[in-house]
C-alpha positions as CSV (number, residue, x, y, z in Angstrom):
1,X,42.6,-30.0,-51.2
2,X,40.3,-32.5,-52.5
3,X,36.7,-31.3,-52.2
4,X,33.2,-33.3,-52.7
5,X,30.5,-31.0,-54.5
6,X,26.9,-31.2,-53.2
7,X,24.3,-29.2,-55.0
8,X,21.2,-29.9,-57.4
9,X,19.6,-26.4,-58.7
10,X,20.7,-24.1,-61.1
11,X,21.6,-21.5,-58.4
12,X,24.3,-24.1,-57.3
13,X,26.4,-24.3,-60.9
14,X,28.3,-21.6,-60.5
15,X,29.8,-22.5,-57.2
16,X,30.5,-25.9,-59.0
17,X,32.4,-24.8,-62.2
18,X,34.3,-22.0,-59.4
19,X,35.4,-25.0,-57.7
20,X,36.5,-26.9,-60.9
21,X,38.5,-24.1,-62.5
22,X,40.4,-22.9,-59.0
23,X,44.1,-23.6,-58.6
24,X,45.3,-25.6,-55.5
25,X,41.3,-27.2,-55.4
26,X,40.6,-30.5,-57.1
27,X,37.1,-31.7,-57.7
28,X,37.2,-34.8,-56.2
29,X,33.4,-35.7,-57.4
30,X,30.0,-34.6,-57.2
31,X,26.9,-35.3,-55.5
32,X,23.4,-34.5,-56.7
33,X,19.7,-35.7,-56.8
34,X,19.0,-38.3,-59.0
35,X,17.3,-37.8,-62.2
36,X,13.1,-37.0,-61.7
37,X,10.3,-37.5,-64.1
38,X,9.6,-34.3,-66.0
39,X,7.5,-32.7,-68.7
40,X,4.3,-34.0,-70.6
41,X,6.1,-38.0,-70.6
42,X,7.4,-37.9,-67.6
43,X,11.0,-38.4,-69.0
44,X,13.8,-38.9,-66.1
45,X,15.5,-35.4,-66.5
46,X,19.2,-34.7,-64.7
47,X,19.6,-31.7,-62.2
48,X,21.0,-28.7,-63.1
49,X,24.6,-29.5,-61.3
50,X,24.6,-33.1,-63.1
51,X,24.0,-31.1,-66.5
52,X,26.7,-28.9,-65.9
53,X,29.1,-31.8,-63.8
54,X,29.2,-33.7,-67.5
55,X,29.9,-30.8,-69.5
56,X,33.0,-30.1,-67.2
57,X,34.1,-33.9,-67.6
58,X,34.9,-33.3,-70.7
59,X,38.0,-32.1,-69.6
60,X,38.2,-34.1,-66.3
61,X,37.3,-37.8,-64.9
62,X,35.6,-37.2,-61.9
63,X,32.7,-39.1,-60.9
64,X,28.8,-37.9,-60.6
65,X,26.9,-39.5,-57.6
66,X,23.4,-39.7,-57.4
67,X,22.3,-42.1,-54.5
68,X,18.6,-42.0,-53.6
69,X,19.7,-41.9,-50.3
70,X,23.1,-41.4,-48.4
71,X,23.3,-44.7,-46.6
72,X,25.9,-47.0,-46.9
73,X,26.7,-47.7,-50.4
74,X,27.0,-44.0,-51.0
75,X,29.5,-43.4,-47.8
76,X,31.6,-46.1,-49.6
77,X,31.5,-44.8,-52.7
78,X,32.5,-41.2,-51.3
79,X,35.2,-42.5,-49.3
80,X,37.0,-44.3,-52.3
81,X,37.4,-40.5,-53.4
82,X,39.2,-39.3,-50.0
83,X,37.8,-36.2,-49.9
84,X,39.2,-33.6,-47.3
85,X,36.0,-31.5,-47.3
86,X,32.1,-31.0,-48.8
87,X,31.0,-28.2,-50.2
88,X,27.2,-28.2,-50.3
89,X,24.9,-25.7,-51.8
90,X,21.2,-26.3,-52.0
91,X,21.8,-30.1,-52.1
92,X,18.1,-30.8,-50.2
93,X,18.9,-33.4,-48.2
94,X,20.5,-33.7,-44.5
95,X,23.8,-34.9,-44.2
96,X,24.2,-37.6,-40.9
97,X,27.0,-37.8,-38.4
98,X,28.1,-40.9,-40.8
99,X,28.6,-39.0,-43.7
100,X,30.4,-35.7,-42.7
101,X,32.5,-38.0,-40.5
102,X,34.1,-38.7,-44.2
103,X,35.4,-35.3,-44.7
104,X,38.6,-34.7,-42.7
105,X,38.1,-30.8,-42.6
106,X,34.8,-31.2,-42.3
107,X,32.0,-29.4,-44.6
108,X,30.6,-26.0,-45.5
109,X,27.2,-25.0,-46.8
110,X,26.2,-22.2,-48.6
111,X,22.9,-20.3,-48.3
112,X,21.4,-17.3,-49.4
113,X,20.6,-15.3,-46.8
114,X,22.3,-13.5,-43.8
115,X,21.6,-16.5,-40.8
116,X,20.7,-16.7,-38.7
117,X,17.8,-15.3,-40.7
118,X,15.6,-17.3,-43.1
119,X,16.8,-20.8,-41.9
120,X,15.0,-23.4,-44.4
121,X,14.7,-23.8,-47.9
122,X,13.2,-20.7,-49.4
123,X,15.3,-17.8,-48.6
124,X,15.5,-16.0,-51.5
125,X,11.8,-15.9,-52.2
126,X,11.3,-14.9,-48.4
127,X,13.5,-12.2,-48.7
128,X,11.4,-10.5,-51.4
129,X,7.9,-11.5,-50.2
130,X,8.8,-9.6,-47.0
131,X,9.8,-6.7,-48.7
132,X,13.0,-6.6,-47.2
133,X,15.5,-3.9,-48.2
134,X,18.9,-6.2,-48.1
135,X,19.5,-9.7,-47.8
136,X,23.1,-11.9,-48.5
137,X,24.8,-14.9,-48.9
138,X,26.4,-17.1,-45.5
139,X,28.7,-19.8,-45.9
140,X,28.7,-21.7,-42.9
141,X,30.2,-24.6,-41.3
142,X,27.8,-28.0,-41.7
143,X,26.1,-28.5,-38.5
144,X,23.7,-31.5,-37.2
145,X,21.2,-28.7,-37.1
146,X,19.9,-27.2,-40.6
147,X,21.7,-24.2,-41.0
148,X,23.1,-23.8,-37.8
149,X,26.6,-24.0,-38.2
150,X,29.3,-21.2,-37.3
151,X,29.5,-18.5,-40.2
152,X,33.0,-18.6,-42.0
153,X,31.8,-15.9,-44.5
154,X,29.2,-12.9,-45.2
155,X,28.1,-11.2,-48.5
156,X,25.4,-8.7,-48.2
157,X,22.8,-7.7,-51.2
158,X,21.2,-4.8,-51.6
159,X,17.5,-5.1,-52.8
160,X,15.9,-2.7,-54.9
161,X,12.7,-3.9,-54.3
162,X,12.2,-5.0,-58.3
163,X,13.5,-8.4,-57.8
164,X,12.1,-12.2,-58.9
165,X,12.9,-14.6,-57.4
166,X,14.6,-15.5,-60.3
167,X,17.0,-12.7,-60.8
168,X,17.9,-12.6,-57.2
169,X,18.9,-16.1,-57.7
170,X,21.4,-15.5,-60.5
171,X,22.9,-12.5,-58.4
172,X,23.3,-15.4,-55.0
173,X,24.5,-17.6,-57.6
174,X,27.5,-15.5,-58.8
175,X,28.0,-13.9,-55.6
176,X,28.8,-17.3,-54.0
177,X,31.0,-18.5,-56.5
178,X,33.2,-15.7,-56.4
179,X,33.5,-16.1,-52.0
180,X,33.9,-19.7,-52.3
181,X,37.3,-20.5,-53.6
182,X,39.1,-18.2,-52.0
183,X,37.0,-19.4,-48.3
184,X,38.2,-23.3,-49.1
185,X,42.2,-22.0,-49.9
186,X,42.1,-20.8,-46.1
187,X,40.5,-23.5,-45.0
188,X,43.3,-25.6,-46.5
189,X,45.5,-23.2,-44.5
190,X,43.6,-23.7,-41.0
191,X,43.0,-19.6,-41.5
192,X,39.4,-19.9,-41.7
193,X,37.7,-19.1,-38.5
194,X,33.7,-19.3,-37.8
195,X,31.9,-17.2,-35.8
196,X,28.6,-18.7,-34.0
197,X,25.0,-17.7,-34.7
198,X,23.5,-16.3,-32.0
199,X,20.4,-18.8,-32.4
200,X,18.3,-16.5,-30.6
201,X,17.8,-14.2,-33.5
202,X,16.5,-16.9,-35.4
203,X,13.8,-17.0,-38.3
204,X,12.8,-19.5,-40.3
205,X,11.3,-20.0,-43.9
206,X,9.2,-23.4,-45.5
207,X,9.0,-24.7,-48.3
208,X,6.8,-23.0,-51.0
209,X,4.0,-25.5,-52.6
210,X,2.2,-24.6,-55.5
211,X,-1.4,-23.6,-53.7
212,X,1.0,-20.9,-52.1
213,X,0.5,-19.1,-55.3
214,X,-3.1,-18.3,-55.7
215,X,-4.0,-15.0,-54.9
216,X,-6.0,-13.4,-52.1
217,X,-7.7,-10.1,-53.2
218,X,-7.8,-9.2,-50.0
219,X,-4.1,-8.6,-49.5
220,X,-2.6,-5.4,-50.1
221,X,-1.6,-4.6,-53.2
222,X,1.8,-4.2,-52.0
223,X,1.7,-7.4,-50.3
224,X,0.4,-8.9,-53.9
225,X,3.0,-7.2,-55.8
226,X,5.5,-8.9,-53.7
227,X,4.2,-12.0,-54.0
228,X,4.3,-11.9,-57.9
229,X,8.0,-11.1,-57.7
230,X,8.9,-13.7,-54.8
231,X,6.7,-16.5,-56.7
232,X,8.6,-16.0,-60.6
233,X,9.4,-17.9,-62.0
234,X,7.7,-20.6,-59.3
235,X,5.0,-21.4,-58.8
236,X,3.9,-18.1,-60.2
237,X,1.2,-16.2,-59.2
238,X,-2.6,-17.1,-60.6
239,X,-6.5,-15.9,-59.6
240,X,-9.1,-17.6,-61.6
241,X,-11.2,-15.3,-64.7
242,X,-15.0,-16.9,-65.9
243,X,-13.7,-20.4,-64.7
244,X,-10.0,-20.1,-66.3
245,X,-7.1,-19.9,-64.4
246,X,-4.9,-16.7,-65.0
247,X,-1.6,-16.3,-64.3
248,X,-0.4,-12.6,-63.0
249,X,3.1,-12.3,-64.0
250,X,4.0,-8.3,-64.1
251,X,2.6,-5.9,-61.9
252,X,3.2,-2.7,-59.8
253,X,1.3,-0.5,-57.2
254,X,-0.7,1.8,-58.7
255,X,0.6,5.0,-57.6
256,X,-2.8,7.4,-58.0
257,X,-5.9,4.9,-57.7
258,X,-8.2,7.6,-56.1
259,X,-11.5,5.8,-54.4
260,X,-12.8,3.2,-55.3
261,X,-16.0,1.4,-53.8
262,X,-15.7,-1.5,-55.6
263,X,-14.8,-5.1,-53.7
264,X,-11.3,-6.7,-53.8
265,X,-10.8,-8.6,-56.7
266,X,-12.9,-6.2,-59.1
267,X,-11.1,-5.5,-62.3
268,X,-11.8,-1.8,-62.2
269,X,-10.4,-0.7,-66.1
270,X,-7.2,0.3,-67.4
271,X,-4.8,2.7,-67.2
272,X,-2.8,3.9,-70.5
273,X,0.1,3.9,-69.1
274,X,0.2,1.4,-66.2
275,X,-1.6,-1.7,-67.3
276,X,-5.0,-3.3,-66.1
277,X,-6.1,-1.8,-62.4
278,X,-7.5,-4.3,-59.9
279,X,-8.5,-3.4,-56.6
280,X,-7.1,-5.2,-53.9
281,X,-7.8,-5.6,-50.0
282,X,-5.9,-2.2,-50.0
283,X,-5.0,0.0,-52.8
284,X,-4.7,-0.9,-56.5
285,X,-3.0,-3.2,-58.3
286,X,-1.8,-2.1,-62.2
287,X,-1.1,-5.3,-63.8
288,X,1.7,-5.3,-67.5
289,X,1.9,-9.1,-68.2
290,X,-1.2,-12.1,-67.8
291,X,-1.7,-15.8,-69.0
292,X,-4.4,-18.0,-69.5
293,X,-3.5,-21.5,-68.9
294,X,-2.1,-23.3,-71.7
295,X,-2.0,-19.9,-73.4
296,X,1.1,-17.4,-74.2
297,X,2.1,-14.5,-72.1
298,X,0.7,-11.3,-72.9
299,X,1.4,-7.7,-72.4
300,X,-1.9,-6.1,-70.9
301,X,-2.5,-4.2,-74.2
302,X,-2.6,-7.7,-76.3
303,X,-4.1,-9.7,-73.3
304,X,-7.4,-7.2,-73.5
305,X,-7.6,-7.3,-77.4
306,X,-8.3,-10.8,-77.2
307,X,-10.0,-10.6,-74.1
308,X,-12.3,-7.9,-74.4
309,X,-14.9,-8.4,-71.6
310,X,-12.2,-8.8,-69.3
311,X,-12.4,-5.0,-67.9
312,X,-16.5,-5.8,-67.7
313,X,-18.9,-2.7,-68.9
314,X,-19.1,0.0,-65.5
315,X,-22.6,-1.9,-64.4
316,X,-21.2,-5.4,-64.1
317,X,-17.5,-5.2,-63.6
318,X,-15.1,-8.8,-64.0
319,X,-14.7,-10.4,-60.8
320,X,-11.2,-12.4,-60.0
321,X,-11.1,-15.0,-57.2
């Protein structure tokens, strides 16, 4: 079983070095972004699968395509491989009838969620931001429709509701890679069967830009809380303080904040024990870890020792926004 790798994130290495180190599966090459300007010079900078593809051809030849687009001179390149089938996970682009006509046993995709919910690119972090209680990782046959195809194989998470984005995305990570090679040796067998989504069950999820992470006061703070968790460790979660931006990074619900008059936004004092409080559109948020742009993280205790009229004396109290 010769199998093409598509991926480009970090979530996506594991399932790549699974496929590389299982018996009766050889890596028949890679597919991945190519490299994008990053960082202050705007250096090209490999994805995360093309990082970890050239540390594995250390002990293998196989060869790491990075087409700009899947036209013609990348169908011919693939086909030189003779693939039997593609394994995609989080690639980002859509594969044509053309190119999965290359792939004798056709391909699979992985994504993390249970489809048909959260069709589209930002599972994970919709699975947190909607507070839901358990989530999982589908492998599913490649359809012409994203994420439509017929499910070969379910993993279910449970959430317990203190998840990033991040963390949730090293637990798909690992989860997938241990389904996938045993999923591709039944393949290889003609013992994998799919079951069809029923389509009318359907939800979907966009992609997340960066003005998705400023923060509306007038949210609960449940709703906020969630959002801080869904947006780390992108784009993160900011309000603005005196003109600065401020990025919230830790926070929680406070559990006992009383009543409070003040508007949403209003930076209402601290708590000893739970952080800064700021009231919200509903309830109180008790915030443990802020940034100032260009400046370091900071537990709340050290953010208000060098930002002491942050809190704002009882008469005039610091306004976010």
């Amino acid at each position: 079983m010769r199998v093409l790798f598509a991926g480009s994130p970090a979530i996506a290495v594991p399932s790549l070095e699974a496929i590389f180190n299982s018996d009766k599966i050889e890596l028949a090459g890679v597919l991945t972004n190519p490299d994008t300007p990053k960082g202050r010079h705007k250096t090209p900078q490999p994805t995360e699968v093309c990082e970890a593809a050239d540390k594995l051809q250390n002990n293998a030849i196989f060869p790491v395509l990075k087409p700009e687009k899947l036209g013609s001179w990348a169908r011919e390149q693939i086909s030189l491989l003779k693939p039997d089938l593609l394994v995609s996970f989080a690639y980002g682009r859509i594969f044509g009838p053309k190119f999965l006509a290359l792939f004798p046993l056709g391909g699979i995709n992985i994504h993390p969620s249970l489809l048909p919910k959260y069709r589209g690119p930002s599972p994970i972090q919709s699975a947190i931001i909607n507070r839901d209680t358990i989530t999982g990782i589908t492998i599913q046959t490649l359809a012409h429709e994203m994420d439509c195809g017929d499910i070969l194989a379910v993993e279910r998470v449970q959430l317990t509701g203190k998840e990033t984005a991040g963390s949730l995305s090293d637990i798909m990570a690992f989860k997938a890679a241990e389904m996938l090679p045993e999923l591709i040796k039944n393949i290889a067998l003609g013992k994998a069967e799919g079951t069809a989504q029923n389509h009318n069950e359907a939800s979907y999820c966009a992609l997340i830009s960066k003005e998705a992470g400023v923060i509306n006061w007038n949210l609960s703070a449940v709703e906020i809380e969630a959002l801080i968790r869904g947006f780390d460790p992108w784009p993160l979660c900011r309000t603005i303080h005196n003109g600065r931006e401020l990025l919230i990074l830790k926070a929680d619900v406070y559990k006992d904040p009383g009543v409070s008059q003040k508007g949403a936004g209003v930076v209402l004092g601290i708590d000893k024990q739970y952080g800064i409080l700021i009231q919200t559109g509903d309830g109180v948020l008790a915030v443990t870890e802020l940034q100032y742009q260009t400046k370091k993280a900071l537990f709340w205790r050290d953010f208000i020792n060098g930002a002491r009229d942050f809190t704002g004396p009882d008469h005039c109290p610091a306004q976010l926004g």
